[in-house]
DRENRO-529024 format. One record per residue: x, y, z of N, C-alpha, C in turn; residue number from 1; residue in one letter. Coordinates in Angstrom, 1 decimal. Atoms other than C-alpha are relative to their C-alpha. Layout:
<node <X; Y; Z>; <X; Y; Z>; <X; Y; Z>; NUM; "A">;
...
% end
This chain:
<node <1.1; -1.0; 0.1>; <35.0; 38.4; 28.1>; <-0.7; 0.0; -1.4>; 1; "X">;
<node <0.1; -0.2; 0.7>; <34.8; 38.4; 24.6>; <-0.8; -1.3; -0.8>; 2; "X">;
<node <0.6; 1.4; 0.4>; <33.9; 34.5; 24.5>; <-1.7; 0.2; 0.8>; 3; "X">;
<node <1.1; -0.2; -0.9>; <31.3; 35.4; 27.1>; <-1.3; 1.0; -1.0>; 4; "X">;
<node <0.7; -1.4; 0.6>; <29.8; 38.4; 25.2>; <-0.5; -0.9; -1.5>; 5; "X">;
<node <0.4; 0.7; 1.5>; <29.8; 36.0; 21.7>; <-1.0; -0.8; 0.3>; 6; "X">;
<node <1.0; 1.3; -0.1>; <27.8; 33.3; 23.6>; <-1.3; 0.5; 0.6>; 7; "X">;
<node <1.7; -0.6; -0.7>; <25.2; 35.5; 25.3>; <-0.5; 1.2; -1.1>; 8; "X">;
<node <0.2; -0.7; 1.4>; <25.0; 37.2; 21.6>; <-0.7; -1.1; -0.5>; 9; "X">;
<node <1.0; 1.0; 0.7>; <24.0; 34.1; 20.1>; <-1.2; -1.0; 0.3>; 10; "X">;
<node <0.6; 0.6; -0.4>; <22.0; 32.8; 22.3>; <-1.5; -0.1; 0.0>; 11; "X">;
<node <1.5; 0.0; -0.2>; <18.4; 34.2; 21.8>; <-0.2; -0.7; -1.3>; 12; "X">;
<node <0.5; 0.1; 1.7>; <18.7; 33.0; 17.9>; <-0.1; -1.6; -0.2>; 13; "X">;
<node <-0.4; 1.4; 0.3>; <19.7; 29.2; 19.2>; <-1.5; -0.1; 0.3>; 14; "X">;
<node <1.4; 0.5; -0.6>; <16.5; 29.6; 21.5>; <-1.0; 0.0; -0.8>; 15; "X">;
<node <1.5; -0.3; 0.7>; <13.9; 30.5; 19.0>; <0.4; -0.4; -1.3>; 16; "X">;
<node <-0.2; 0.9; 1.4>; <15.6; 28.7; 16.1>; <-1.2; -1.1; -0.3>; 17; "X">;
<node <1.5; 0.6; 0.7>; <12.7; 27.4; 13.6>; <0.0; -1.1; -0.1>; 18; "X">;
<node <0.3; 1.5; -0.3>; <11.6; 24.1; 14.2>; <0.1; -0.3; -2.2>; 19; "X">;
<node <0.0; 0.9; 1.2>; <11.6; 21.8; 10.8>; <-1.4; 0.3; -0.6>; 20; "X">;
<node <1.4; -0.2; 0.3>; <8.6; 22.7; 8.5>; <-0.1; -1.6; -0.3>; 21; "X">;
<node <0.7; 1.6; 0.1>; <5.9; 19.8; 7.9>; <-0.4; 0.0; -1.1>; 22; "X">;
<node <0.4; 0.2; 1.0>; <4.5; 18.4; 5.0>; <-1.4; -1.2; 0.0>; 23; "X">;
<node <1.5; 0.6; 0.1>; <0.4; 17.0; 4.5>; <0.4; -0.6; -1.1>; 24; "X">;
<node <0.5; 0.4; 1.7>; <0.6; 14.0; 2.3>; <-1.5; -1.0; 0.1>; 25; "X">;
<node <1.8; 0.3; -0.5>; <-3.2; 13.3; 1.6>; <0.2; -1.1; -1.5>; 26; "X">;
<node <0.2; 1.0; 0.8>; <-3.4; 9.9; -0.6>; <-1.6; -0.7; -0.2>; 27; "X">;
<node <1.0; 0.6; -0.4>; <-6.7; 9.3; -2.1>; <-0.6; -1.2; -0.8>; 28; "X">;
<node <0.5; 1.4; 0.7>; <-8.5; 6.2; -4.0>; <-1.0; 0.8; -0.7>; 29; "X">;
<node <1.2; -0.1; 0.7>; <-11.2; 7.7; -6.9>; <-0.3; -0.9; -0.4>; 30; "X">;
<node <0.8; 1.0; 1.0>; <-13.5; 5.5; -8.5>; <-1.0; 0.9; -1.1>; 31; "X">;
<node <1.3; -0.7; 0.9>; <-15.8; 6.6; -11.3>; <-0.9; -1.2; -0.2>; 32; "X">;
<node <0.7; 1.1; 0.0>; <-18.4; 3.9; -12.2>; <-1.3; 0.8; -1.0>; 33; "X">;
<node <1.2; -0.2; 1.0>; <-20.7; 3.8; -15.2>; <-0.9; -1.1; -0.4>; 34; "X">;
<node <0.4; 1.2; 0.1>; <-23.2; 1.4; -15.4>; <-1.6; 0.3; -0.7>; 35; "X">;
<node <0.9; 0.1; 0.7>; <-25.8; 0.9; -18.1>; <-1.1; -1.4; -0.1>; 36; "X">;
<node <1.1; 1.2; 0.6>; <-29.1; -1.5; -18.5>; <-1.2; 0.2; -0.7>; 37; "X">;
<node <1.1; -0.2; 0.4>; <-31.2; -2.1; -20.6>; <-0.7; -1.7; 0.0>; 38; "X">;
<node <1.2; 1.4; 0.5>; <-34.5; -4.9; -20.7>; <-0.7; -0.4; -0.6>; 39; "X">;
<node <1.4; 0.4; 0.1>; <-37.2; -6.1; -22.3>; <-0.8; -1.0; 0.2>; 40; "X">;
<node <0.6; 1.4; -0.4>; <-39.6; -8.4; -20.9>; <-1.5; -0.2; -0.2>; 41; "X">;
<node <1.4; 0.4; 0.4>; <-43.0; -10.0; -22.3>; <-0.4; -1.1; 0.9>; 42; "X">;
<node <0.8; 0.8; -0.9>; <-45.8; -11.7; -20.6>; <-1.5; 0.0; -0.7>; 43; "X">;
<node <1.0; 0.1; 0.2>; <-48.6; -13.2; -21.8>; <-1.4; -1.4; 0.2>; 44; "X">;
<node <1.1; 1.5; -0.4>; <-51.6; -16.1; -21.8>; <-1.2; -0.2; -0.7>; 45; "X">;
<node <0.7; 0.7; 1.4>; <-53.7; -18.0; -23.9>; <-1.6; -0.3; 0.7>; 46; "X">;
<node <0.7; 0.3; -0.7>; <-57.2; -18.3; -22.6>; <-1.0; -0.6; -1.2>; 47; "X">;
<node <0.5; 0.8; 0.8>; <-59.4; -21.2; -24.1>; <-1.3; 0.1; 0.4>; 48; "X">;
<node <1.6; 0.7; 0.3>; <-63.2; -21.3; -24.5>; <-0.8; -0.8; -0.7>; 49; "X">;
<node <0.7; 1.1; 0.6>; <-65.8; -23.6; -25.8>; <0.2; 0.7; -1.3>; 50; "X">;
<node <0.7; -0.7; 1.3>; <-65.4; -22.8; -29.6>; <0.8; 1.4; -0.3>; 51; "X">;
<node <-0.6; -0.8; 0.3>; <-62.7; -20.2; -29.2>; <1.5; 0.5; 0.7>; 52; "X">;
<node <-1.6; -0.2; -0.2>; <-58.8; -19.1; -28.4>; <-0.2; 1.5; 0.0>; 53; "X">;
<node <-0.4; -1.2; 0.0>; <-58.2; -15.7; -27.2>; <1.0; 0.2; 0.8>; 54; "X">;
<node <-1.2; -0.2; -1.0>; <-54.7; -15.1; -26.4>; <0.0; 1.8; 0.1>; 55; "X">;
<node <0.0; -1.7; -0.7>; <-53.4; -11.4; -24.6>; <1.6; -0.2; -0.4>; 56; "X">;
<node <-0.7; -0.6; -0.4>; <-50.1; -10.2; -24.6>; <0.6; 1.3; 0.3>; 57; "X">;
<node <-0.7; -1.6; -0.5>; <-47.5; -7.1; -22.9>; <1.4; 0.2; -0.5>; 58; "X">;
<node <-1.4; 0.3; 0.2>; <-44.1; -6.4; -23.8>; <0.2; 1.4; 0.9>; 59; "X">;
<node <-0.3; -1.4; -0.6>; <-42.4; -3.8; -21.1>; <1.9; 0.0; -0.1>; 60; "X">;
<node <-1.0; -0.3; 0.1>; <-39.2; -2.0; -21.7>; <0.7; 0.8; 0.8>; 61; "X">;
<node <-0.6; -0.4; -1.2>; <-36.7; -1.2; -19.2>; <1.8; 1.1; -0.3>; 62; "X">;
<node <-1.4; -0.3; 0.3>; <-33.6; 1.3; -19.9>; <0.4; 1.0; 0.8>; 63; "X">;
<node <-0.1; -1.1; -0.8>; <-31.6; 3.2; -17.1>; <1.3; -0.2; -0.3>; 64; "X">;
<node <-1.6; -0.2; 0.6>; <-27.6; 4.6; -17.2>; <0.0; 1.0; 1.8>; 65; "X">;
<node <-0.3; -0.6; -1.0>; <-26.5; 5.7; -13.9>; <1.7; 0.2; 0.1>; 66; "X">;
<node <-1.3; -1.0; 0.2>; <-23.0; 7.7; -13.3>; <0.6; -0.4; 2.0>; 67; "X">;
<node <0.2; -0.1; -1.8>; <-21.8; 6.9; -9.5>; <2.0; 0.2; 0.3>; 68; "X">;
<node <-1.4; -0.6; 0.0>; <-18.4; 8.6; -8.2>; <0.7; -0.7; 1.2>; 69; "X">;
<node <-0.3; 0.4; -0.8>; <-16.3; 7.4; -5.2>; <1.2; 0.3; 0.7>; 70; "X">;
<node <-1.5; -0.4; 0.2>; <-13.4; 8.9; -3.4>; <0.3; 0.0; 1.6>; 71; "X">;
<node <-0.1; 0.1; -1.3>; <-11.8; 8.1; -0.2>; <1.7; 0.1; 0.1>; 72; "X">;
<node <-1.7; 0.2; 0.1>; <-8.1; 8.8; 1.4>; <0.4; 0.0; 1.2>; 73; "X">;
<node <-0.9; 0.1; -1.4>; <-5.5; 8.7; 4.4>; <0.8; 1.4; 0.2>; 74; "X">;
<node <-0.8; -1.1; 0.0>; <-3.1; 11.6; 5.1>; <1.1; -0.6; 1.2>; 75; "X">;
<node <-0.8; 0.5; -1.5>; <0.0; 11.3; 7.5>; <0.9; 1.2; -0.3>; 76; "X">;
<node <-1.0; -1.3; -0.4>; <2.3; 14.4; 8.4>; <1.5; 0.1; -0.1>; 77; "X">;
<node <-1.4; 0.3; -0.1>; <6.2; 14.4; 7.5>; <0.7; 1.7; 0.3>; 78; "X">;
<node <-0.9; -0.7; 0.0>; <8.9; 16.4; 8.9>; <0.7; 0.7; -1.3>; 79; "X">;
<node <-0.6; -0.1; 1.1>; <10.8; 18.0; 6.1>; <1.0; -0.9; 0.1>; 80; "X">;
<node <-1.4; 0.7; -0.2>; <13.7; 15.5; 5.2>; <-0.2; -1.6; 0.6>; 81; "X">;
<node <0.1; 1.0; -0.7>; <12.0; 12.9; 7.0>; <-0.6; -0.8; -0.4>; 82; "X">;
<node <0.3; 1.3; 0.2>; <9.9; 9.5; 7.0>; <-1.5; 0.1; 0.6>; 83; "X">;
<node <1.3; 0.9; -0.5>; <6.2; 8.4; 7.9>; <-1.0; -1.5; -1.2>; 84; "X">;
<node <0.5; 1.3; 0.7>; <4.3; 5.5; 7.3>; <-1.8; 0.5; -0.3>; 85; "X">;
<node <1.3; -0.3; 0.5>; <0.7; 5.7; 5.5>; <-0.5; -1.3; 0.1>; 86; "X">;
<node <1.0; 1.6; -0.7>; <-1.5; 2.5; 6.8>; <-1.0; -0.1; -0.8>; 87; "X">;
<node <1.6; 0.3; 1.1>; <-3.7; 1.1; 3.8>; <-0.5; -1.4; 1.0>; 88; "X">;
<node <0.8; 1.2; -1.0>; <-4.8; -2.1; 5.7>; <0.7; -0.7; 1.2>; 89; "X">;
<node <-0.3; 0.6; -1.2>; <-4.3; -3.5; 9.0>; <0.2; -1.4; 0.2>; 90; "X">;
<node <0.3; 1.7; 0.6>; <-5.1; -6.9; 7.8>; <-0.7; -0.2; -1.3>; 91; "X">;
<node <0.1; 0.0; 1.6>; <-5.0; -7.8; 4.8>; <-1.0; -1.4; -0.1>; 92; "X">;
<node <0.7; 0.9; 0.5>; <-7.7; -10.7; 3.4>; <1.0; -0.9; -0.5>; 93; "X">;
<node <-1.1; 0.7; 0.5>; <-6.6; -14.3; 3.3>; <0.6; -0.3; -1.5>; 94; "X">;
<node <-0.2; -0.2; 1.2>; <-7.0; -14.3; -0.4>; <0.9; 1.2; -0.8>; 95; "X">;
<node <-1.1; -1.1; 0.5>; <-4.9; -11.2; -0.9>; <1.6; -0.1; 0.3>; 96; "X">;
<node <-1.7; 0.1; -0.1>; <-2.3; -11.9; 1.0>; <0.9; -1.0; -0.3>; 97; "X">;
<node <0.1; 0.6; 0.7>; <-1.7; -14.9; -0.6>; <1.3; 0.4; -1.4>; 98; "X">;
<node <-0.5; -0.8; 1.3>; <-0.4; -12.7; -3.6>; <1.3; 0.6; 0.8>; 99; "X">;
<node <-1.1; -0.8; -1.0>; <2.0; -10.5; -1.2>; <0.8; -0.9; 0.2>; 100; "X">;
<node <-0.8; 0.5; -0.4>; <3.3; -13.8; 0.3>; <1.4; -0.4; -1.3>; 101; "X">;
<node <-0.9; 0.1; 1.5>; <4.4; -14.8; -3.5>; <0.7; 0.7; -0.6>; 102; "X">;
<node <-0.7; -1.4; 0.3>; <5.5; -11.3; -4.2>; <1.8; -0.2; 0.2>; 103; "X">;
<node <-1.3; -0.4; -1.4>; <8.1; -11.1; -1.3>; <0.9; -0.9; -0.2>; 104; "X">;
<node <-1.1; 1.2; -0.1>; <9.4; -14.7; -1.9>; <0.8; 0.2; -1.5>; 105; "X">;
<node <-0.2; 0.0; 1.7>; <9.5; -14.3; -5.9>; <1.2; 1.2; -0.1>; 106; "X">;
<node <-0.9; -0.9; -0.1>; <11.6; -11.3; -5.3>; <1.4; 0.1; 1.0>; 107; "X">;
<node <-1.2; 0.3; -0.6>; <14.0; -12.9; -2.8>; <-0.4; 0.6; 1.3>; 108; "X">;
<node <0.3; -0.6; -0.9>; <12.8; -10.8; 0.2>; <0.0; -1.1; 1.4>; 109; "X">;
<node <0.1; 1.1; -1.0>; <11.8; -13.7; 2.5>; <0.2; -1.3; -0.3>; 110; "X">;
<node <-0.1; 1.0; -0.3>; <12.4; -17.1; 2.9>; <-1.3; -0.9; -0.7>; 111; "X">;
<node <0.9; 1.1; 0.1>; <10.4; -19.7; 1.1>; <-0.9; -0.6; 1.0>; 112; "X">;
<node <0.7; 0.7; -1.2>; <9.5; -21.5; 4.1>; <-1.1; 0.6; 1.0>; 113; "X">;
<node <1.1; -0.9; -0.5>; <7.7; -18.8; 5.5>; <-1.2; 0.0; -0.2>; 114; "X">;
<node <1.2; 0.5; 0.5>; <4.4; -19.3; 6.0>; <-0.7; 1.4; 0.9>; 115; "X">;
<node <0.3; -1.4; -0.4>; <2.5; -15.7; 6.5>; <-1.2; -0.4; 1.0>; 116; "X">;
<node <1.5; 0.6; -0.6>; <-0.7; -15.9; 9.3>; <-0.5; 1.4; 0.0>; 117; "X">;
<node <1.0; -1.2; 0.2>; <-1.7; -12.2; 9.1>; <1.4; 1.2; -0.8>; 118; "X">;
<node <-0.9; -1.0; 1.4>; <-0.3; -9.2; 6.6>; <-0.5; 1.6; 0.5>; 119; "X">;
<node <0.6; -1.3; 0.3>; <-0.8; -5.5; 6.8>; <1.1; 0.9; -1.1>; 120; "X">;
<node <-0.7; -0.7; 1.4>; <0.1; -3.2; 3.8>; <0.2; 1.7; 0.6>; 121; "X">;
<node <-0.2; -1.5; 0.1>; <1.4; 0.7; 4.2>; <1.0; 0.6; -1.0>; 122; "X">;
<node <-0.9; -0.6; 1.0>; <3.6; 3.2; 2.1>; <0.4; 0.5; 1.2>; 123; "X">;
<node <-1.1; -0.6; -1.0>; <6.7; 4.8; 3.8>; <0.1; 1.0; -1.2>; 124; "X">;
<node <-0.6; -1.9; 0.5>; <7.0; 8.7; 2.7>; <1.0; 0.1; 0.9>; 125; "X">;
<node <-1.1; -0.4; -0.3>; <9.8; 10.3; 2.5>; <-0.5; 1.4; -0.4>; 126; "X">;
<node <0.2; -0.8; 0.7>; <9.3; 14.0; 1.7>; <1.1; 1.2; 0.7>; 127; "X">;
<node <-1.3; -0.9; 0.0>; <11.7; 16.7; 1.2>; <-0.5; 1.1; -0.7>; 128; "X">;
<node <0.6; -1.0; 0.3>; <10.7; 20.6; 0.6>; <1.3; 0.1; -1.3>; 129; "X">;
<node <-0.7; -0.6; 1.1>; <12.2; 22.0; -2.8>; <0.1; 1.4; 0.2>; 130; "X">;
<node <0.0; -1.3; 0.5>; <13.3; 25.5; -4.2>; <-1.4; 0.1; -0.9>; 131; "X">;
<node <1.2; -0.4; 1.3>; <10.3; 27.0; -6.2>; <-1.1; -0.6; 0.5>; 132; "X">;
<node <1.3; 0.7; -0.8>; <7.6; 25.6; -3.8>; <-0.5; -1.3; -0.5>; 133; "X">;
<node <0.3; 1.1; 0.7>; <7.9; 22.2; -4.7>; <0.4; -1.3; 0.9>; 134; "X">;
<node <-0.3; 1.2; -1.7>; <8.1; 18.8; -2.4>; <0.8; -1.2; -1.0>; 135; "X">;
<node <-0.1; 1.2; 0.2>; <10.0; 15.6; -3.5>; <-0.3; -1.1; 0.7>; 136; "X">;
<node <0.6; 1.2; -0.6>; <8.3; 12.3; -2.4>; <0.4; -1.1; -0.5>; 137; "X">;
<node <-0.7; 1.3; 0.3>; <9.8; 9.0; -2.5>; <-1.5; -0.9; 0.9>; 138; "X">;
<node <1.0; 0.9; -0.7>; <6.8; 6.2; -1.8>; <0.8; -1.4; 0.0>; 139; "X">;
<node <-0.4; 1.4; 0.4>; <8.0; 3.2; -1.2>; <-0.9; -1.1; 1.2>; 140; "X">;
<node <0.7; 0.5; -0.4>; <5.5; 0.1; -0.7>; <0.3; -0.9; 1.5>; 141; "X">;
<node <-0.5; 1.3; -1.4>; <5.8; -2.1; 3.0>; <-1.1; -0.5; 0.5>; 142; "X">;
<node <0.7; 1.1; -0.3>; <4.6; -5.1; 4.2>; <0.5; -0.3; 1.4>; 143; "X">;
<node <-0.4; 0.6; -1.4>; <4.4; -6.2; 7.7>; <-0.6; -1.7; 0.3>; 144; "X">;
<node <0.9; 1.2; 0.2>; <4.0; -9.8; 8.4>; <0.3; -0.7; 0.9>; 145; "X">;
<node <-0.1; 0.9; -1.0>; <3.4; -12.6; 11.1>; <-0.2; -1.2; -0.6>; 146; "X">;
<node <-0.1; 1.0; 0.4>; <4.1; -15.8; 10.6>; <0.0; -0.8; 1.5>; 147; "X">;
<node <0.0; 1.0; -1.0>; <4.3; -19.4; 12.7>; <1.3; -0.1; 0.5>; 148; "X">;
<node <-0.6; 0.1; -0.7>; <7.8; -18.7; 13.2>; <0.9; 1.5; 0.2>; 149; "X">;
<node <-0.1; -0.9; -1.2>; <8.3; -15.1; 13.7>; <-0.5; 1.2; -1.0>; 150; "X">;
<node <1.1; -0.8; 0.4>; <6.9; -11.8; 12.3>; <1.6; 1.0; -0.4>; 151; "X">;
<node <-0.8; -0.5; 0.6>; <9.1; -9.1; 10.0>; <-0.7; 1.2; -0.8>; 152; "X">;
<node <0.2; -1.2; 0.7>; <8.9; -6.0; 7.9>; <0.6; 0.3; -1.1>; 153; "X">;
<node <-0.8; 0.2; 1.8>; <9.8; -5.9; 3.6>; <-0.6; 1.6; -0.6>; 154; "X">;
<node <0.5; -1.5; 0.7>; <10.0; -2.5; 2.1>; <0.7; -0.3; -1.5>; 155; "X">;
<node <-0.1; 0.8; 1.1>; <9.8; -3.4; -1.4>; <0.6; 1.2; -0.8>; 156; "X">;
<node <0.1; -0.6; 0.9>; <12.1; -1.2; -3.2>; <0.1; 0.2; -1.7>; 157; "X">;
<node <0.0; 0.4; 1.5>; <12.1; -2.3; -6.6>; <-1.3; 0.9; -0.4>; 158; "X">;
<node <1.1; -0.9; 0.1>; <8.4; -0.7; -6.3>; <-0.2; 1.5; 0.1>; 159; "X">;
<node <-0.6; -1.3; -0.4>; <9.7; 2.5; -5.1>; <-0.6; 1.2; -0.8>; 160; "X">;
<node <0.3; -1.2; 1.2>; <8.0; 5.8; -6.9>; <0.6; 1.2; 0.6>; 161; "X">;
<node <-0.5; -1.4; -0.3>; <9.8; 9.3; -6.6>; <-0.4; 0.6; -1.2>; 162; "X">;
<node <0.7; -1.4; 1.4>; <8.3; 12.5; -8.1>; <0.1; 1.3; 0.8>; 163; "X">;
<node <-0.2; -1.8; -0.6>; <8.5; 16.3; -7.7>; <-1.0; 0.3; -0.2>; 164; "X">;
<node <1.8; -0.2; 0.0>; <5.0; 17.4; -7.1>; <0.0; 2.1; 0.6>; 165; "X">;
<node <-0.4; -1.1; -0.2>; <4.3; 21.1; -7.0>; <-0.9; -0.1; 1.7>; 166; "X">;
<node <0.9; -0.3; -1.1>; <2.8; 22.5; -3.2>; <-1.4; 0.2; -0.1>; 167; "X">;
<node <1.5; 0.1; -0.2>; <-0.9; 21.4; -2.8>; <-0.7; -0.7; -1.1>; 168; "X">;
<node <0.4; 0.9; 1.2>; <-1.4; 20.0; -6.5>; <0.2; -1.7; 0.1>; 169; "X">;
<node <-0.1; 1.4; 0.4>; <-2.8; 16.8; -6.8>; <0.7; -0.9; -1.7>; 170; "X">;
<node <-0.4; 0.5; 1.3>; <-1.0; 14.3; -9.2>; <-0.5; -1.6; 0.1>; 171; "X">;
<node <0.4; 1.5; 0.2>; <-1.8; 10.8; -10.3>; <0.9; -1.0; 0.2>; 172; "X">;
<node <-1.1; 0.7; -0.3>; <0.3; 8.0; -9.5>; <0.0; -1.6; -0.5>; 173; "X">;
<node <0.3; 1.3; -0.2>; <-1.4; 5.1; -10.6>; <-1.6; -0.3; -0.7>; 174; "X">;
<node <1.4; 0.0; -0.3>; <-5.0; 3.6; -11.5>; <0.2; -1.6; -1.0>; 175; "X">;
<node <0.0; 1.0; 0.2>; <-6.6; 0.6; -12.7>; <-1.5; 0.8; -1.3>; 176; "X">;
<node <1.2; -0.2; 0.5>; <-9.7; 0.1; -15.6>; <-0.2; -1.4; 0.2>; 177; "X">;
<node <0.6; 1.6; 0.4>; <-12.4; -2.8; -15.9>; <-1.3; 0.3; -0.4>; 178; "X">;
<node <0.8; -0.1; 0.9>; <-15.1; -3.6; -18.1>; <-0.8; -1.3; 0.5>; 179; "X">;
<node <0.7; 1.3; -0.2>; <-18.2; -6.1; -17.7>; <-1.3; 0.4; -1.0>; 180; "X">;
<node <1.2; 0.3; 0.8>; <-20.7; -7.4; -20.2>; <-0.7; -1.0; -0.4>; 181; "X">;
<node <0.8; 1.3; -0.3>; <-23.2; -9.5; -19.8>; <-1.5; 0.4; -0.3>; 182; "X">;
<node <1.2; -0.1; 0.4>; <-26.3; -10.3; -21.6>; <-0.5; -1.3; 0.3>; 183; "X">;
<node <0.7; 1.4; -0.8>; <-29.2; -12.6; -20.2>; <-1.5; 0.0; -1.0>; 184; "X">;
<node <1.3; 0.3; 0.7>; <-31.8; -14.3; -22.5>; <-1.2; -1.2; 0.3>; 185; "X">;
<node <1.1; 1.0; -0.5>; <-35.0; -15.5; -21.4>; <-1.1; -0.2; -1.0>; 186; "X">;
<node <0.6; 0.7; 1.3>; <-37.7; -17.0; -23.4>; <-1.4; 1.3; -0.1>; 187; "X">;
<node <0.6; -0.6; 0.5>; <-39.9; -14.3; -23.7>; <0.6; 2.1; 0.5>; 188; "X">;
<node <-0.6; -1.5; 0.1>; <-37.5; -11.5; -23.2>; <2.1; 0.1; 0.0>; 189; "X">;
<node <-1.8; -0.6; -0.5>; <-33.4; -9.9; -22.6>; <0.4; 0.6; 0.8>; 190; "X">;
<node <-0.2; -0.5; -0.9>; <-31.7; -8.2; -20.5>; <1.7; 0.4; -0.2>; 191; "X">;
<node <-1.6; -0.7; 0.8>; <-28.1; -6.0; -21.4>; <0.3; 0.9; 1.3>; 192; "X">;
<node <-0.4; -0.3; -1.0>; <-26.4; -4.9; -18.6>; <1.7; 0.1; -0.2>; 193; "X">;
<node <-1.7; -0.6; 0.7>; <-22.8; -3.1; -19.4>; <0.4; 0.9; 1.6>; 194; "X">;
<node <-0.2; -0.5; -1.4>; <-20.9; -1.5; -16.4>; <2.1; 0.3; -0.2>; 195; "X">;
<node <-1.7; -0.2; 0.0>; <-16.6; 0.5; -16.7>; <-0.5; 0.3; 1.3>; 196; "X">;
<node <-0.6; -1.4; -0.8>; <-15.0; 1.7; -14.1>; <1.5; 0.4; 0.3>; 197; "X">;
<node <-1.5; -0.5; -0.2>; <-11.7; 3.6; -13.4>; <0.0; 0.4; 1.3>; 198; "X">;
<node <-0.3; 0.2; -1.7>; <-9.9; 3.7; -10.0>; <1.2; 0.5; -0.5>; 199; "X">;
<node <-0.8; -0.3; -0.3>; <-7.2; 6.0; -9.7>; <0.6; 0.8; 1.1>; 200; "X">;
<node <-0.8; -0.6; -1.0>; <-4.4; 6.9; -7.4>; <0.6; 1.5; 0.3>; 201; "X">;
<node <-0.5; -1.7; 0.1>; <-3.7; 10.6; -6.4>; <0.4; 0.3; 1.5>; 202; "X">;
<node <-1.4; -0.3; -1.0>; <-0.8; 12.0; -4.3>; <-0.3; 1.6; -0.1>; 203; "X">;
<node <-0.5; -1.4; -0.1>; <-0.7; 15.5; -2.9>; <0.6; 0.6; 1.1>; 204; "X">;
<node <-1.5; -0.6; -0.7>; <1.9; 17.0; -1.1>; <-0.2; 1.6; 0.3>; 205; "X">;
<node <0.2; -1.3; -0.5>; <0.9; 20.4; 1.1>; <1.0; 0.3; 1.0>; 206; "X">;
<node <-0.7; -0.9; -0.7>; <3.6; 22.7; 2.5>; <-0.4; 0.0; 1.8>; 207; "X">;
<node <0.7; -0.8; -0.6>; <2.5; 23.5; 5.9>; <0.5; 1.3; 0.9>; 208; "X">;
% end
């Protein structure tokens, strides 16, 4: 009676016991992009008459600076405690994957002989809720790959990033710069054309 009475006691708290909270991790790509030109270009012409030379010319000068922003991202949903995968490309370019294949072998992963015929790239989240409203995130990079004699999956963790990220704050994870300058000289003018840009990676990690 008393086993009966304990189990029909505990029973509404099994039924309505709280599912697993989720976690939004929203991964995005910025770009900034600053690009400056300036020109100057002349034009002119010499016109000859009986008994006289009257040349003309123009010089026109060209200077613009444009500012251009860029930001795009993925999101994928984790259990607390748990795993998803984040899909940057489905197929990867033959020229890129190229690099991946060399990666994977250079690091002992796969087999020399391996010869890759299509690639896709993703990150595997792990995220885990903290005390003090805070998420731990383990990224770690994966490669999926088909080949001519059979097709496999390399989770690269030597690459591996773990960080404690507060709830909803974006953080950085990453980025690239590059610079181009190039000047073009023609015979009756120039042409200066300068152009950075920064590309960085940003992680944020929302409670839900």
């Amino acid at each position: 009676m008393l086993a009966l009475a304990l189990y029909l006691w505990g029973w509404p708290s099994t039924l309505y016991a709280q599912s697993p909270r989720q976690i939004k991790v929203l991964l995005e790509s910025q770009q900034l992009v600053d690009q400056n030109r300036q020109a100057a270009q002349g034009n002119g012409s010499v016109i000859i008459r009986k008994g006289t030379v009257q040349p003309s010319g123009r010089l026109g000068a060209v200077e613009r600076q444009t500012t251009v922003q860029r930001s795009n991202g993925i999101f994928t949903l984790v259990r607390d405690g748990g795993e998803s995968i984040l899909t940057v490309a489905t197929r990867v370019p033959q020229q890129q994957f190229l690099f991946y294949r060399d990666w994977a072998t250079g690091l002992g992963y796969i087999a020399r002989d391996i010869v890759f015929r299509d690639v896709g790239t993703s990150l595997k989240v792990s995220a885990k809720i903290l005390p003090d409203n805070q998420v731990l995130l383990r990224l770690t990079p994966r490669i999926s790959y088909f080949s001519h004699e059979r097709a496999g999956i390399v989770d690269f963790t030597e690459a591996q990033t773990e960080l404690i990220v507060a709830n909803g704050q974006p953080v950085s994870i990453g980025g690239s710069t590059t610079k181009m300058h190039e000047v073009t000289r023609q015979i009756l003018g120039f042409a200066d054309r300068a152009s950075s840009s920064e590309t960085s990676l940003v992680v944020t990690a929302t409670i839900q």
